[in-house]
N, C-alpha and C positions, 0 to 999 in steps of 0.2 A: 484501872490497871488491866494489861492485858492477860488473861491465860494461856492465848494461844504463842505468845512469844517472837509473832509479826509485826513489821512497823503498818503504817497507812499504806509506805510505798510501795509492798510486797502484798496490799491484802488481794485477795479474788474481787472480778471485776474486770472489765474491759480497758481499764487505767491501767490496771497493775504492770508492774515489770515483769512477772510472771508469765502474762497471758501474751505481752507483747514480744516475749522470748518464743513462746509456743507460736506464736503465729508467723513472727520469720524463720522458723524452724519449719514450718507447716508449705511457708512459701518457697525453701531453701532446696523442700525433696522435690516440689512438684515442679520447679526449675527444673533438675535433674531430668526430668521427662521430655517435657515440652514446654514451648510457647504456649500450646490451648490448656494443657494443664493447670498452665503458670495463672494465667488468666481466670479460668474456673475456680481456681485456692482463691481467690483476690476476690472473685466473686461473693465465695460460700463467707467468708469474714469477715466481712460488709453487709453479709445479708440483704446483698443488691445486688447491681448487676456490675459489669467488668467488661468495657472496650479496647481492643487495641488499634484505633483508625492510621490506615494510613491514607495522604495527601492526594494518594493516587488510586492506591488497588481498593482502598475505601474500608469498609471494616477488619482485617486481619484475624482477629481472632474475638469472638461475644459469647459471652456466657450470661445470658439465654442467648440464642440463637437470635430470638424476638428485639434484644435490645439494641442492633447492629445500627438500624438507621439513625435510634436517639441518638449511640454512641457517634455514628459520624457529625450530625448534627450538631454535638455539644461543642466536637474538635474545632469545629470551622467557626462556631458563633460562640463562645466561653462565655459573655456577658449576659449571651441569654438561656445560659443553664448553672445560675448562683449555684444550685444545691449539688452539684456535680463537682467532683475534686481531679483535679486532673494535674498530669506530667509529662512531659517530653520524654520517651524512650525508643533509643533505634530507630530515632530518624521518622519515629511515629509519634503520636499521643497518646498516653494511655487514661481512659476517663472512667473512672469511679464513681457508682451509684449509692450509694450506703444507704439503710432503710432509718429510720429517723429514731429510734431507739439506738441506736451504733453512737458512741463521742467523736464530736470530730476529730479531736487527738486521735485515736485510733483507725478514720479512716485514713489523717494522712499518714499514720505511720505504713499501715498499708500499701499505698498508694507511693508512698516513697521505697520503701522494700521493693516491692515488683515492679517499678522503673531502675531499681539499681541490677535487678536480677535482668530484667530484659535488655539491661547495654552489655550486662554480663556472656549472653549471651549471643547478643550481636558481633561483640569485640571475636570471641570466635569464631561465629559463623567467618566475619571476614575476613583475620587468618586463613581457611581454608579455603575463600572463595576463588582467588587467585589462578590454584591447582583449579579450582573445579570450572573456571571462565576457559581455561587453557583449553581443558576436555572438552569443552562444549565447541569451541573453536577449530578444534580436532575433525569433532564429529561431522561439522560443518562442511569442512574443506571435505573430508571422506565422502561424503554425500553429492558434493560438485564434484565428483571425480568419479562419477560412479557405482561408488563401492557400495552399494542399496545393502546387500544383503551382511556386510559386515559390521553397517552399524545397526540393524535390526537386532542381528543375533546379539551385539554389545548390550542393548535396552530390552533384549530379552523376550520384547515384543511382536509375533506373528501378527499382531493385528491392526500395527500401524502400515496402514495401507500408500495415504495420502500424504500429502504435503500443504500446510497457507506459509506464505514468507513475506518479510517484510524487511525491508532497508529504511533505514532512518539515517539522516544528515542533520546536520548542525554543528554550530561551536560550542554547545555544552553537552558535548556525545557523551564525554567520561561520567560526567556526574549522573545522565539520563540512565548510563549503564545499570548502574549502581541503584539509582531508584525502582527499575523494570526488575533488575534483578531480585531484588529484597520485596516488591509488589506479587511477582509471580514465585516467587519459594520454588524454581525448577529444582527438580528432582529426576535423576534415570533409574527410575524403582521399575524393576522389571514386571511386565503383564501388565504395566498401564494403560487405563485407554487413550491416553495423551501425553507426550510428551514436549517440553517446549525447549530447543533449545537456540543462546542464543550466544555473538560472539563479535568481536570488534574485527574488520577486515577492510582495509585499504582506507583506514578514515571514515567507518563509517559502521551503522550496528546493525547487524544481522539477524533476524527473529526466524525462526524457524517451527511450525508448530507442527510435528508430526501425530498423526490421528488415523482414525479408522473412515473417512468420507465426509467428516463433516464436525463443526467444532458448536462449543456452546457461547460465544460471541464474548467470552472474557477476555480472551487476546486483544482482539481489537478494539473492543470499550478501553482496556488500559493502553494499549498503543497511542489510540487517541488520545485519552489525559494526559498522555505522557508529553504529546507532539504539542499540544497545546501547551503545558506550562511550561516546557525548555524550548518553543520557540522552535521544533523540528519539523522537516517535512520526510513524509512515511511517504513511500509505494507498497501497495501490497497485492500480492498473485497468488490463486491459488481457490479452493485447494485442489489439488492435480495429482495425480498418480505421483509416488512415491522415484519412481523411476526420469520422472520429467523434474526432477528438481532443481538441474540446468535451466530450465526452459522458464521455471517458477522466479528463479532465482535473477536472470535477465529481464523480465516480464517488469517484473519490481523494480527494479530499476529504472525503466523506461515509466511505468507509471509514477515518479514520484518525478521525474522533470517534469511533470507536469501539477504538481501539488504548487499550493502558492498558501499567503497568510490566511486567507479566507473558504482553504478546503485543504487539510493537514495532509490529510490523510486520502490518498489517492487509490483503488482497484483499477486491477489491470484492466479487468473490462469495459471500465467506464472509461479508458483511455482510449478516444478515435471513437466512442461512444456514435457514432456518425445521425443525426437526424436526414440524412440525404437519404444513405440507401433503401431505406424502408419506401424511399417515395418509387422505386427505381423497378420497371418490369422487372420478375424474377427471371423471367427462362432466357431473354437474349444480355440480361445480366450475367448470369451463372454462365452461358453457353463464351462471351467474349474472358470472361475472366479465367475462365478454362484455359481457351485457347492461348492468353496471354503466359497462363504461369505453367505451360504446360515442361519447358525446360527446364522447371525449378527444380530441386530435391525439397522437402519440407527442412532441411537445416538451412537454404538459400533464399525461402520465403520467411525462415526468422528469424535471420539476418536482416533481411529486407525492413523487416515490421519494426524490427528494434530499431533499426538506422531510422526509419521516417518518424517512429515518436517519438524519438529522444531528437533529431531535429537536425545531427550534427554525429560527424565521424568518431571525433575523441568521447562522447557522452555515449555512442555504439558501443566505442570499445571497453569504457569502464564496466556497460552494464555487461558484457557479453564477455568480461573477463579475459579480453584479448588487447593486445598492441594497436594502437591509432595503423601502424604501417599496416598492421595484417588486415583489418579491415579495409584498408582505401585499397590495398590489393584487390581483395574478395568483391569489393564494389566492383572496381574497374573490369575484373574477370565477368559480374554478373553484365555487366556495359555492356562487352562482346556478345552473350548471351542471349541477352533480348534482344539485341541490336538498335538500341533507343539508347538517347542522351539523359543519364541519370541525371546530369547537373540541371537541367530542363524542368522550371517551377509546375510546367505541366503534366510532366509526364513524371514526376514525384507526383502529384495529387491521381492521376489519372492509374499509377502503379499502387496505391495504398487504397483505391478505390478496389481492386482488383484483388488485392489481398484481404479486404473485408467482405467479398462476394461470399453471400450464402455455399454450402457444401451443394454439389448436382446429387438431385435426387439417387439415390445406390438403382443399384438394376438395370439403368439404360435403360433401351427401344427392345424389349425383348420379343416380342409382335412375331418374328420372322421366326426364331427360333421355336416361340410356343406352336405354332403352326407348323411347321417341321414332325415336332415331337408327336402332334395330335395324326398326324399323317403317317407317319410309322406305327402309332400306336392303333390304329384302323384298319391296318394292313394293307392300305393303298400305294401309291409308289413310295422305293423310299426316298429319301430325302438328298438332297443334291449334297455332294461333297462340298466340307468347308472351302471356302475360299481362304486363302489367307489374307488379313487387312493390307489394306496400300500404308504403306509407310508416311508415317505423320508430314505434315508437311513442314521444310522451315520457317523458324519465327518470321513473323511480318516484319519489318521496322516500325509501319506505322501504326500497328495495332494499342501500342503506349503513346503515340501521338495524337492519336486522334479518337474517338467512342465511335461506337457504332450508331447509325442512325437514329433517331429516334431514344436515346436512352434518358438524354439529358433535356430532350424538347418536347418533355411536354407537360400539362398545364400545373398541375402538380410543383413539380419541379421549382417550375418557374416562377409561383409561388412562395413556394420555400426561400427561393433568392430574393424576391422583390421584398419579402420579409424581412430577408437577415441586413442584405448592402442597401438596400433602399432608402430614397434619405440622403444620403452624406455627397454632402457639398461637392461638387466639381473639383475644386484642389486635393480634400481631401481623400475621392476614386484616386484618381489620377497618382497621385502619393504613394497610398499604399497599394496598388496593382504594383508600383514600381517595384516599392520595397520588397513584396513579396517575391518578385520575378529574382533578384538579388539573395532570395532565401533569409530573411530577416537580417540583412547585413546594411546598418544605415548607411555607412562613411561611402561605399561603392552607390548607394540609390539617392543618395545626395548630392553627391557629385553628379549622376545625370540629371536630377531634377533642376540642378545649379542653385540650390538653395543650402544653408548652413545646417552641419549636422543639428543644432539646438535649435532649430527651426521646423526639422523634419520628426523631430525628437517627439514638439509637441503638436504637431498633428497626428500623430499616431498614437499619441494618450490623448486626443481628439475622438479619433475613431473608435478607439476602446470602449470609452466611454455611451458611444452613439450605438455598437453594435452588443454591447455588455457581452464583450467575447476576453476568454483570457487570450492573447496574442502572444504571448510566452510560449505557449503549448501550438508545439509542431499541427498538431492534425488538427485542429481549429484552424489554421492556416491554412492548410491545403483547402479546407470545406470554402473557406473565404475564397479562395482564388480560385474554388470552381461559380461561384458565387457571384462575382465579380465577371467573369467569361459569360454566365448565363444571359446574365443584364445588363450586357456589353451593349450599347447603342452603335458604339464607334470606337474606333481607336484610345486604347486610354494610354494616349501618347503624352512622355516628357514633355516638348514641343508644344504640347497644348495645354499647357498645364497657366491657367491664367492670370497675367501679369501685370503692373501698371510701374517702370520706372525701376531699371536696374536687377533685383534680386525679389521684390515683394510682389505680391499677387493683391488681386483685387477680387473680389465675392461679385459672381453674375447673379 
């Protein structure tokens, strides 16, 4: 008989009703706080550890800190961690360590409590997410439009300086949102040193990672997971003054036509990446490419750079946030400018050639003037009055037609070429010089070849294959078709394109 006046079910003890009241009590305030809280309570009453992995951003929240790789580990392989108790919460797992004096009764009640607290708390976070996608969306547009300095003062931040961005496509954008979103927990806590934000615009998702020069590579590891498991392709530009966000923002876009299954995730940089120019004298390089862009304004050479890597007028204007018309305008106006035929497969390769010229060294030929100054400063005669410069001269036509001597002949070079086209069969030169002359358009380079588009189809996944080039991407193309020009024997005439009976060709 008892004295104390308790049943069994009520006695102390990690069983009891009691303790199991005290511990969702225990888990109920540290809710209240936080996620990492919620986690750490989950922890200390298991007297183990306490994971929240998610699929993408990877550990969310670990108490220890130390347990985060197990805890991912457990999420993805469950069979090969028995002693581990685990539950879906918010679109994550949450994995429980219990120390082996703990019942498992009580770790799963645990373990079920702080999965019901963390959808508890997801259900609201996404309630408010809505309002807070909108902001972010806000932010975004304000930043393409200029307004550097009023969304700084908004995040409160003087010392986001820069800008990295990224566009993402696919057909599971929405869901992709949603997972990026709840992966990165953005926040516009004032004084951060990072702020990320991000926003759905014309079909398509927007990352935005404002910074102080330079980031710690979380962005783009989770971009990456992200592109990879929803099947998306990313561009991303950056990071660039805070003020180029325009520039950031187009950039990204032109590098992600060029993303494909086998490389998600595309940098601006690495877009036109060119293995040619490095082979290329610097000084009568720089000196023609001068000359060539000397009518540009730098908004007319990135115009230019957008149009040649995105491949194509309407892919200009999505990235560049402008009308298909206003771009074929602004083309046509640059036409008159240079005085060269932009529609000309050469003189596009020959033009993107010119815009990836190294910068000309700063300073000029200063020689006459430092001699000047030493001459005055001697007190010998002084120095002759300025001239004033001869007025620049007008653009060439043929300066986009043609290279200057010597840039492209010599051994180098011509290496590089017999490297890349070298090899490929007679029909299939002859094919795709055609094709690309046409700008990647079959139905027009099949019809001169006289061969059937499904015919031309598959020699050009022929050639891909042979030159292990993506032929998708604009500026792989232009490098082909100076490639092609190099190692031109003869004519790589339709006409000659070799035949035996009707429409088929025969292999020499």
């Amino acid at each position: 008989m008892s004295s104390t006046g308790t049943t069994d079910h009520e006695a102390t003890g990690p069983r009891g009703a009691r303790h199991e009241r005290d511990a969702a009590d225990r888990l109920l305030r540290a809710a209240t706080r936080s996620g990492a809280h919620l986690i750490a309570e989950a922890a200390s009453l298991v007297q183990g550890w306490a994971v929240l992995a998610d699929p993408i951003a990877g550990a969310v929240y670990s108490t220890p800190a130390a347990a985060a790789a197990d805890g991912v580990h457990a999420a993805a392989a469950p069979r090969e961690h028995p002693h581990c108790t685990q539950r879906p919460a918010a679109g994550a797992v949450l994995v429980l360590a219990a120390a082996p004096t703990v019942p498992p009764g009580h770790a799963c009640h645990v373990a079920t409590t702080t999965a019901a607290l963390l959808e508890v708390r997801g259900q609201r976070a996404a309630e408010l997410r809505g309002e807070q996608m909108r902001l972010h969306t806000t932010l975004i547009r304000l930043l393409l439009s200029g307004h550097t300095a009023a969304v700084t003062e908004t995040l409160g931040g003087n010392r986001l300086t820069h800008v990295t961005v990224y566009r993402l496509s696919g057909v599971d954008l929405p869901t992709a949102h949603e997972v990026l979103w709840r992966a990165v927990r953005p926040s516009l806590a004032p004084y951060a040193d990072a702020v990320t934000l991000m926003g759905r615009r014309d079909g398509e998702l927007v990352v935005a990672e404002l910074h102080h020069g330079g980031d710690d590579g979380r962005i783009p590891r989770l971009v990456s997971r992200l592109s990879e498991r929803h099947h998306l392709l990313a561009g991303m530009a950056g990071p660039l003054p805070l003020a180029e966000m325009p520039t950031a923002h187009s950039d990204a876009a032109a590098a992600r036509h060029s993303a494909t299954p086998d490389r998600r995730v595309v940098p601006a940089d690495a877009v036109g990446a060119s293995r040619l120019t490095p082979l290329l004298p610097t000084a009568p390089y720089t000196r023609w490419a001068e000359s060539v862009l000397r009518p540009l304004s730098p908004a007319h050479q990135h115009l230019l750079l957008v149009w040649l890597r995105t491949g194509s007028k309407p892919r200009a204007a999505a990235a560049l946030g402008l009308s298909p018309g206003t771009v074929r305008t602004r083309i046509r106006d640059l036409t008159r400018l240079l005085g060269a035929d932009l529609e000309d497969a050469t003189v596009r390769a020959h033009l993107l050639l010119a815009l990836r010229a190294p910068a000309p060294a700063p300073g000029g030929d200063s020689s006459s003037d430092s001699s000047n100054n030493n001459r005055s400063r001697n007190g010998s005669s002084p120095p002759d009055p300025p001239v004033p410069p001869d007025p620049p001269d007008p653009p060439d036509p043929a300066r986009l037609e043609s290279l200057p001597d010597g840039l492209l002949d010599s051994e180098a070079v011509r290496t590089w070429a017999v490297g890349l086209v070298g090899g490929l069969e007679p029909h299939l030169r002859i094919a795709l010089a055609c094709w690309l002359r046409h700008h990647a358009r079959t139905a027009p380079a099949a019809a001169e070849l006289h061969v059937h588009r499904t015919t031309l189809a598959g020699w050009l996944t022929q050639c891909a294959e042979h030159l292990a080039r993506n032929l998708a991407d604009a500026t792989v193309r232009a490098e082909i078709h100076l490639a092609l020009k190099a190692t031109r024997t003869g004519p790589d005439d339709p006409a000659a394109l070799p035949r035996r009976g009707g429409r088929t060709y025969r292999r020499l």
